[in-house]
N, C-alpha and C positions, 0 to 999 in steps of 0.2 A: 775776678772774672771779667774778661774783657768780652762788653756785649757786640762789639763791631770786628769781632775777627771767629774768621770760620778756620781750622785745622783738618788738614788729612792726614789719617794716620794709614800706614800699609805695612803690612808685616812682607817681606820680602826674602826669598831664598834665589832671587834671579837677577844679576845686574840687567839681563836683555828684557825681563819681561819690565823690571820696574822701569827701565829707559822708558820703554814704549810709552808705560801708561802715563811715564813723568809730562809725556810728549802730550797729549789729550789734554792733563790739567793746566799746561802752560797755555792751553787755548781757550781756558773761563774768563769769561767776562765777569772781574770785579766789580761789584758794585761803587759806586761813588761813597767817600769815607769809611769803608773797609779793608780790611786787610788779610792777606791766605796764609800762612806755613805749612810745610808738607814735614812731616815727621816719619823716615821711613826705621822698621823694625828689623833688626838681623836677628838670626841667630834663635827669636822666639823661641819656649820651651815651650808651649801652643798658643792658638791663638790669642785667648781669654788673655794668657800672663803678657804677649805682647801690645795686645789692646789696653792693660791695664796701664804696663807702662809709657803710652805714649797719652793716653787720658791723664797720668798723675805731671807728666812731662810740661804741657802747654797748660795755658790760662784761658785758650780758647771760648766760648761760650758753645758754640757751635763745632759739631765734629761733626766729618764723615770716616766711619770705618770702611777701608775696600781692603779686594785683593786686589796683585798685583798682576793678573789678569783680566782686569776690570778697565775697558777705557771710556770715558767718559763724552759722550758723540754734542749732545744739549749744551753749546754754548753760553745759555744762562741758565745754569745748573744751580750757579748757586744764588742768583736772581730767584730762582721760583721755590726753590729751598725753605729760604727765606720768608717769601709769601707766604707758605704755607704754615711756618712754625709762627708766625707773627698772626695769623688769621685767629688761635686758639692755643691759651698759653698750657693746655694739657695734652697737647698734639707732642709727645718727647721722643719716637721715631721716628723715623721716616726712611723704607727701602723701595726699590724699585719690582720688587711681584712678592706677593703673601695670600694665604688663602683667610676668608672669610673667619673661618671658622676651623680648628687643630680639628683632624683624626681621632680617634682615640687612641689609634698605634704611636702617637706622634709625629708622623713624616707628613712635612707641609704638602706634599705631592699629590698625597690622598685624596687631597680636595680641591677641588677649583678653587686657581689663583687670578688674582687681579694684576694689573698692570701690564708692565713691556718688555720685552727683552730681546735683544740679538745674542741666539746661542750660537758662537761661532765658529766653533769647536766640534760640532755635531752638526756642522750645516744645516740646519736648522732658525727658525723666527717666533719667536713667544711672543703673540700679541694680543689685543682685542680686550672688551670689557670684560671679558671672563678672561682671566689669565689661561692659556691651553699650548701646548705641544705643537707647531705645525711643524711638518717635514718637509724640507724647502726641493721642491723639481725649479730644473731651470724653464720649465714652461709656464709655473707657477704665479700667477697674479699678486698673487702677496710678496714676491720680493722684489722690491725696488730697489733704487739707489734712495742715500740718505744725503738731505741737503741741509744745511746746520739751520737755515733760515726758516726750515718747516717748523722750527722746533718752537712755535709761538706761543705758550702758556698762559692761560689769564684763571688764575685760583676761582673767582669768582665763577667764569662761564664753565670749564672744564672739571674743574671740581677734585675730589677726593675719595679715596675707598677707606673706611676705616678696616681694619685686618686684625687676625689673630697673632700672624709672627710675622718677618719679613724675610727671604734670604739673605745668607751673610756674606753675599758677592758684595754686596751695597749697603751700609748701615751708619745714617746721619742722624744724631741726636742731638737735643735744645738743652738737654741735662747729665751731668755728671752721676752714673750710677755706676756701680763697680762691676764688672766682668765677673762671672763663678767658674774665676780658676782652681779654687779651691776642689770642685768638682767636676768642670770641664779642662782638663788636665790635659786635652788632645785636637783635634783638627773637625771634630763633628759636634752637633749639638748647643754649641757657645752662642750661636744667632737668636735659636729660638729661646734658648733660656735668657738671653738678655733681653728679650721682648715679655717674658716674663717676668724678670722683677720691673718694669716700667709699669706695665700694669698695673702689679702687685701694690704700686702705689700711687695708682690712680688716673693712669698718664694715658694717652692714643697711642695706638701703632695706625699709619696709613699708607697708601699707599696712590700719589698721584696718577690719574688719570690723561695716560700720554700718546698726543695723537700720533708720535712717530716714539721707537724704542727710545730712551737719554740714554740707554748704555752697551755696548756691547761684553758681552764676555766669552773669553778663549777659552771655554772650560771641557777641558777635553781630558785630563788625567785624572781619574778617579779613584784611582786605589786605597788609596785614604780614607773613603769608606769602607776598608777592610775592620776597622774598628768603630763601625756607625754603630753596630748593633749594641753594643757596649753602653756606650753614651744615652742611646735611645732609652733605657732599661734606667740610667739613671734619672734620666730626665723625668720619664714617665713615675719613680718613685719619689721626686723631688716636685713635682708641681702639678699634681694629682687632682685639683679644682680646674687647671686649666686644660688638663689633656684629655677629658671628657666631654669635649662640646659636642661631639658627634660620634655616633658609632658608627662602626664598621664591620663589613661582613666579609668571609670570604677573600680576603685581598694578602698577600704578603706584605709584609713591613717595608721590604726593600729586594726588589727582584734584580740587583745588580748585587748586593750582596750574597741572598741566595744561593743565585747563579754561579760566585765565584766560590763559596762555602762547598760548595757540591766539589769540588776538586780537592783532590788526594792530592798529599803531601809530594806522594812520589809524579805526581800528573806535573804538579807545580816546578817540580824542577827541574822536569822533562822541559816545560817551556819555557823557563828561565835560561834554562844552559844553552839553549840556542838561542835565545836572545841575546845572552853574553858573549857569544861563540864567533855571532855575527859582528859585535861591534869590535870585539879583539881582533879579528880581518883585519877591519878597517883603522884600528889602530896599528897596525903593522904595518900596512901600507898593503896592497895588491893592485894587479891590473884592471881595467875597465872590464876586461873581456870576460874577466873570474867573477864580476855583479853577479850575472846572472844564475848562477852558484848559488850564490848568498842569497837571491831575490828566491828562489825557490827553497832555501829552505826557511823562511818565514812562512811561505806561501802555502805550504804542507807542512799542517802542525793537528793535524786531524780538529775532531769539536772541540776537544777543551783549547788547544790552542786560539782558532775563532772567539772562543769565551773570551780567553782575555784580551786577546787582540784587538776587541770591541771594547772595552774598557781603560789600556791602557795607551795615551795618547803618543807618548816615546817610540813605543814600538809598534803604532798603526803608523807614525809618520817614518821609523825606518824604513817603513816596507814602500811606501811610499816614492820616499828619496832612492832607494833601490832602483823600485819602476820606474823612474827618470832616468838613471842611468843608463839602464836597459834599452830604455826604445832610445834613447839620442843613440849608444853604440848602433844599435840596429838601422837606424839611419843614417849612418855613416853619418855622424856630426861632428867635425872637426872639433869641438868644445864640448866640455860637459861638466855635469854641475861636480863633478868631485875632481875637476881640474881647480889647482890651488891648495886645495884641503888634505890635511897632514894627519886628522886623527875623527874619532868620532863626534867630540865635542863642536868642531870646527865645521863639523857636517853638519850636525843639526844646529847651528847656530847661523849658518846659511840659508838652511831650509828655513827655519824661524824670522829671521832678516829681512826673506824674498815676503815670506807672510805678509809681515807687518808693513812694507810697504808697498803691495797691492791693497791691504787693507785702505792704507791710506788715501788709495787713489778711489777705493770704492767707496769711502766714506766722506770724499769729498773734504778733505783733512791736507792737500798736499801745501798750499799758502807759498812761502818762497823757497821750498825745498824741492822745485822738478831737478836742480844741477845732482842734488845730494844723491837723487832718487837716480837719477841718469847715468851718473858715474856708478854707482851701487852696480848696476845694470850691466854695463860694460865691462867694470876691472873685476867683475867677477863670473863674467862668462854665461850668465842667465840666458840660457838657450828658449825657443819657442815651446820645446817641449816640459820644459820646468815649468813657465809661465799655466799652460795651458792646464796641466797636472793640477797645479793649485788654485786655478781659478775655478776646478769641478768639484774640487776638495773641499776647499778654506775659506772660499767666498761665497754672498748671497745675491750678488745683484743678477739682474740680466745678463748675459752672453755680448749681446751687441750693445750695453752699457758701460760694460768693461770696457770694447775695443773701442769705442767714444773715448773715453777719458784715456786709455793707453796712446788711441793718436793725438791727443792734446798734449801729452808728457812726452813721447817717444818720438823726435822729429828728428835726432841724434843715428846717424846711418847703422849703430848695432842694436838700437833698441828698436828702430821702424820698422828691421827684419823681423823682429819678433811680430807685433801686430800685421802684419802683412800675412807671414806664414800663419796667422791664428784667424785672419780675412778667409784664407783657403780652405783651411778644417772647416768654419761656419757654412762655408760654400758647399764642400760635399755632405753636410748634416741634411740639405736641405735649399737650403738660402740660396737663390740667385746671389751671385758676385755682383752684380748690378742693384738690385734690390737691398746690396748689403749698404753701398755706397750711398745710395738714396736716402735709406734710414741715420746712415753718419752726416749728409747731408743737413738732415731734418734736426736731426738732436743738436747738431751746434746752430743752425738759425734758432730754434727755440731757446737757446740761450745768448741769442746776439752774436756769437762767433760767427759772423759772415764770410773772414778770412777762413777760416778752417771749414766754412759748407763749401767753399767753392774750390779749398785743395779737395776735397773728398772728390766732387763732382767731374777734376778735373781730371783724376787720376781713373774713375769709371770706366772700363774696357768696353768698347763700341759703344759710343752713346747713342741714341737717339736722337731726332730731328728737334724734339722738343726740349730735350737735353740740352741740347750745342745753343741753340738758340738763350737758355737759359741761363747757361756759362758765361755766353756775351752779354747778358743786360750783367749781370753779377762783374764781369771786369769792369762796363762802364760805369758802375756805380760806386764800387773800391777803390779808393784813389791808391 
């Protein structure tokens, strides 16, 4: 067992999503005389048996389990990791939200959890000492932008929550214990019962106390909990000491299961068929002008269709990618996001692409890749209204934090169009176009970019007296 080296193991069914998240862990800061391996899983027959194989696989002492939708934002991730497994040698998990204390149904849900999380995927921010739900508005005080430098940990001052189970977006352990594939043969369940046999022999589950989220997660397809209830039922017969900490009244086990439970076989394929109906279109090829076709019949799928539509993420972000089409056609947009794109994979591989790299500008993640980011932008026809679509969608920061860091990246004449045209939308929400330039002003002096407060200021439509005056001391002082 090699005590100076940590492993990440991910089970992966996505070259795009593992890229991304490959992209986050290339940005840990190793600690001095340690070393990382990334062990990615194909093909898993579930999670447990690919967990199990990449635990039998490395010599690691240290693992993190992720998915491949999991990016890792904490810098010294595995700096504070570390800390915390080294503070107490029976601390053997460690994830990023768990509750206190199991349900008696078993769903960690049930109970107030601890920790942090960026749900990204639901637009949404889990945070606070009680782990909770918040539902992100963009007027919202709670979402910021994330800067890696907040991310300052000290075990001692900040401390630990010890937990009952952890989620299995994030799962780092000090010890080698086996996965129960044996019994978790599928995609639910495997996190908390692995938190149960650590127990079982003696061991911590915790859960650091983090004053900005360390992760974010894309988790927005759910179906996969079509077979939660299953798992639950074993679980609950298999570690029957543990999943009585607390009763419960009154509550559903899993009201996304439910929900989808209630739907008749023949409802299911009503909404299946035009889901698939819609992307054969689009692998066929059709005009721009026939979207709007398509975009309405997602859009009329009566309640069960909303059911799932709310559940599954492919086909909320079809509809989506649809309404892009739509309003660029509708404004005469010479470009548009399914110029280029030959089938459906190719579309949502765009749509997912444009994601990940506003993510990155929103999480303060871009480092030497604006060209990579820039070109993206350009040879693929990323219209203002694509931009703006997914920044109401897919991201959490502020509005005018976004067009901060978009005029920082976009100084390129097809990508400036974009921020300029997304200048104009903020302006009729509300926003003086002055006051807008003011606040882009302020946000780059606050970060020392005095060259970019003084393009902002410059570009301000009718300045003031007190403005122009201000322009001049700022050129006399920039050389």
């Amino acid at each position: 067992m090699n005590e100076k080296k940590v492993c990440f193991i991910i089970c992966t069914n996505s070259d795009l999503y593992l890229k991304e998240c490959l992209y986050y862990l290339k940005h840990l800061i190793v600690p001095h005389g340690y070393e990382i391996e990334i062990l990615t899983i194909k093909e898993a027959k579930s999670m447990s048996a690919g967990y199990n194989e990449g635990m039998k696989a490395d010599d690691a002492k240290y693992k993190v389990y992720m998915h491949q939708d999991v990016f890792i934002l904490n810098r010294n991730f595995i700096i504070d990791i570390l800390a915390i497994f080294s503070s107490d040698y029976k601390i053997g998990v460690l994830g990023m939200v768990g509750p206190r204390v199991l349900a008696a149904d078993g769903v960690m849900w049930h109970e107030k959890r601890c920790g942090a999380l960026y749900c990204a995927g639901n637009n949404s921010i889990t945070k606070g000492a009680e782990y909770c739900r918040i539902e992100y508005s963009k007027s919202s005080e709670m979402a910021y932008k994330v800067n890696y430098s907040d991310y300052f940990y000290q075990f001692q001052v900040d401390g630990i929550d010890k937990v009952a189970a952890v989620d299995g977006l994030l799962i780092a352990t000090a010890y080698d214990i086996e996965w129960r594939e044996d019994l978790f043969d599928g995609w639910d369940f495997y996190d908390v019962s692995q938190c149960m046999e650590f127990r079982k022999r003696g061991y911590y589950v915790v859960v650091p106390k983090q004053r900005k989220p360390w992760c974010l997660h894309d988790d927005g397809a759910v179906l996969k909990l079509l077979n939660y209830d299953k798992y639950r039922k074993i679980f609950l017969e298999e570690y029957d000491e543990f999943s009585r900490e607390v009763e419960i009244t009154d509550k559903e086990y899993n009201d996304i299961v439910k929900e989808a439970a209630e739907l008749s076989e023949e409802e299911w394929l009503v909404i299946f068929s035009k889901y698939y109906y819609v992307k054969s279109c689009i692998n066929e090829g059709l005009e721009i002008k026939d979207i709007n076709k398509l975009y309405h019949v997602l859009d009329y799928m009566g309640n069960e269709g909303a059911i799932l539509i709310k559940y599954f993420s492919d086909m909320l972000r079809l509809r989506r990618m649809l309404q892009i089409i739509k309003v660029e056609y509708e404004n005469n947009l010479k470009d548009s996001f399914i110029t280029g794109v030959y089938d459906y994979t190719m579309l949502m591989e765009k749509y997912i692409t444009t994601v990940f790299y506003l993510r990155r500008i929103e999480m303060d993640y871009v480092d030497g890749h604006k060209n990579e980011m820039i070109d993206f932008f350009a040879n693929n026809k990323i219209t203002w209204v694509a931009v703006y679509s997914i920044l109401i969608n897919e991201t959490l920061v502020k509005d005018i934090e976004i067009i901060c860091i978009l005029y920082n990246l976009l100084e390129e004449t097809a990508v400036e169009e974009t921020s300029v045209k997304l200048l104009e939308i903020y302006s009729q929400g509300g926003i003086p176009v002055r006051e807008i330039y003011y606040l882009l002003a302020d946000y780059y002096l606050r970060k020392s970019a005095k060259v970019m407060a003084l393009k902002c200021l410059e570009r301000m439509p009718e300045p003031d007296a007190e403005t122009v005056v201000l322009i001049q001391k700022m050129r006399d002082k920039i050389p």
